[in-house]
C-alpha positions as CSV (number, residue, x, y, z in Angstrom):
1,X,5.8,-4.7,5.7
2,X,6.1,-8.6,6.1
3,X,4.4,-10.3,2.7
4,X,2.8,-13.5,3.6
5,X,3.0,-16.4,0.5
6,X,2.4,-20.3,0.8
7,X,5.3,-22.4,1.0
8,X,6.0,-23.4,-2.9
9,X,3.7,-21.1,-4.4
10,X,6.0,-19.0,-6.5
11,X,6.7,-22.7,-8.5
12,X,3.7,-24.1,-8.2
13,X,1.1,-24.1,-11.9
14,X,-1.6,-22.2,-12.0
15,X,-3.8,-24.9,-11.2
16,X,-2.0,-25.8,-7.7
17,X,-1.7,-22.7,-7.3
18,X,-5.5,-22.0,-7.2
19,X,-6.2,-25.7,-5.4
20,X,-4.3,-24.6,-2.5
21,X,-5.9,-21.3,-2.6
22,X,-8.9,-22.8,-2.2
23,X,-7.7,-25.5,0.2
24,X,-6.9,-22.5,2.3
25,X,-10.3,-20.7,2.4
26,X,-12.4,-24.3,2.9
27,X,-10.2,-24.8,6.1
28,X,-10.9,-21.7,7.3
29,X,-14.0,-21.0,6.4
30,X,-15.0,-24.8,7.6
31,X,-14.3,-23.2,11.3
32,X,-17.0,-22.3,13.6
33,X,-15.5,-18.8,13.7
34,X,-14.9,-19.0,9.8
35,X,-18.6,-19.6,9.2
36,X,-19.3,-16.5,11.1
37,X,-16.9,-14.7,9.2
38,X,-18.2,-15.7,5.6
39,X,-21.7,-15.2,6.5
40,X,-21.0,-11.6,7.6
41,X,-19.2,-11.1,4.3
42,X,-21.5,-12.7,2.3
43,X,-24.1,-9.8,4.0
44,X,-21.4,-7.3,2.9
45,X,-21.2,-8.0,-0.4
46,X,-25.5,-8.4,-0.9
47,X,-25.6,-12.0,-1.4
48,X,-28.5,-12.7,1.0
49,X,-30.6,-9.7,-0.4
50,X,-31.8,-7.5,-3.0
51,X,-29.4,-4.7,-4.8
52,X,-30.9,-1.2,-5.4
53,X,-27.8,0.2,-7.1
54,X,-24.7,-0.3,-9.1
55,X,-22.6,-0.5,-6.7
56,X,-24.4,-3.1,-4.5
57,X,-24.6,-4.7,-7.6
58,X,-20.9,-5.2,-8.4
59,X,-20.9,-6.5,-4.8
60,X,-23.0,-9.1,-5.5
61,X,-21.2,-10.2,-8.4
62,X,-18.0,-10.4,-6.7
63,X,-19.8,-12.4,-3.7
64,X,-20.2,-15.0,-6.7
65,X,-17.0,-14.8,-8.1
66,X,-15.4,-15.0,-4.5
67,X,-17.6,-18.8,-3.8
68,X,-16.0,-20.2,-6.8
69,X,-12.5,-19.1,-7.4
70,X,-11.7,-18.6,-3.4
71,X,-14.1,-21.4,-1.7
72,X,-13.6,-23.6,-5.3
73,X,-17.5,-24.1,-5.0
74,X,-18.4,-24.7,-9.0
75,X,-21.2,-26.9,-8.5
76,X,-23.8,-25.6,-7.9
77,X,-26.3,-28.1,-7.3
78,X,-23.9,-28.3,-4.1
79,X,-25.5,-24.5,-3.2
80,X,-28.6,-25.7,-4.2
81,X,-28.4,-28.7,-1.6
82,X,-27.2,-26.6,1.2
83,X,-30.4,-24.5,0.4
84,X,-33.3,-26.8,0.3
85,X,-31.5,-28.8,3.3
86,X,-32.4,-25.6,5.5
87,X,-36.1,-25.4,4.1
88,X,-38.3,-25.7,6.9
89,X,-35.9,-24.4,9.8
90,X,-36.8,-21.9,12.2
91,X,-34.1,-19.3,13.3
């Protein structure tokens, strides 16, 4: 099985190590395709709704935990931006 590692990673700190990380999921997530992608899993792990058990639950919180140590996102007024920009919209 081929392992798959960014280039200086095994030397890099803990903190570049979790830049680039991040660096990595914003460019592919800025994508049209990417966007697709994070929405669906987003919908996977009960973001966008309600939970109705432990398990959906434990979802939810990982959905959070995945925003800010994958996507970096720790501000949140930034998610609350993105929301209220979309007020209004019809889909």
């Amino acid at each position: 099985m081929h392992e798959f590692k960014l280039p200086g990673y095994d030397r890099a700190t803990t903190d570049k190590k979790k830049k680039e990380i991040n660096r990595l999921f914003q460019s592919i997530f800025m994508t049209t395709e990417g966007k697709i992608c994070l929405n669906i899993l987003l919908s996977d792990l009960r973001f966008f709704r309600p939970c109705e058990s432990v398990e959906e639950k434990a979802l939810s919180e990982y959905a959070k935990v995945f925003l800010r140590e994958r996507l970096g996102i720790e501000n949140t007024s930034v998610i609350t931006d993105a929301i209220i920009s979309t007020l209004g919209e019809k889909e």
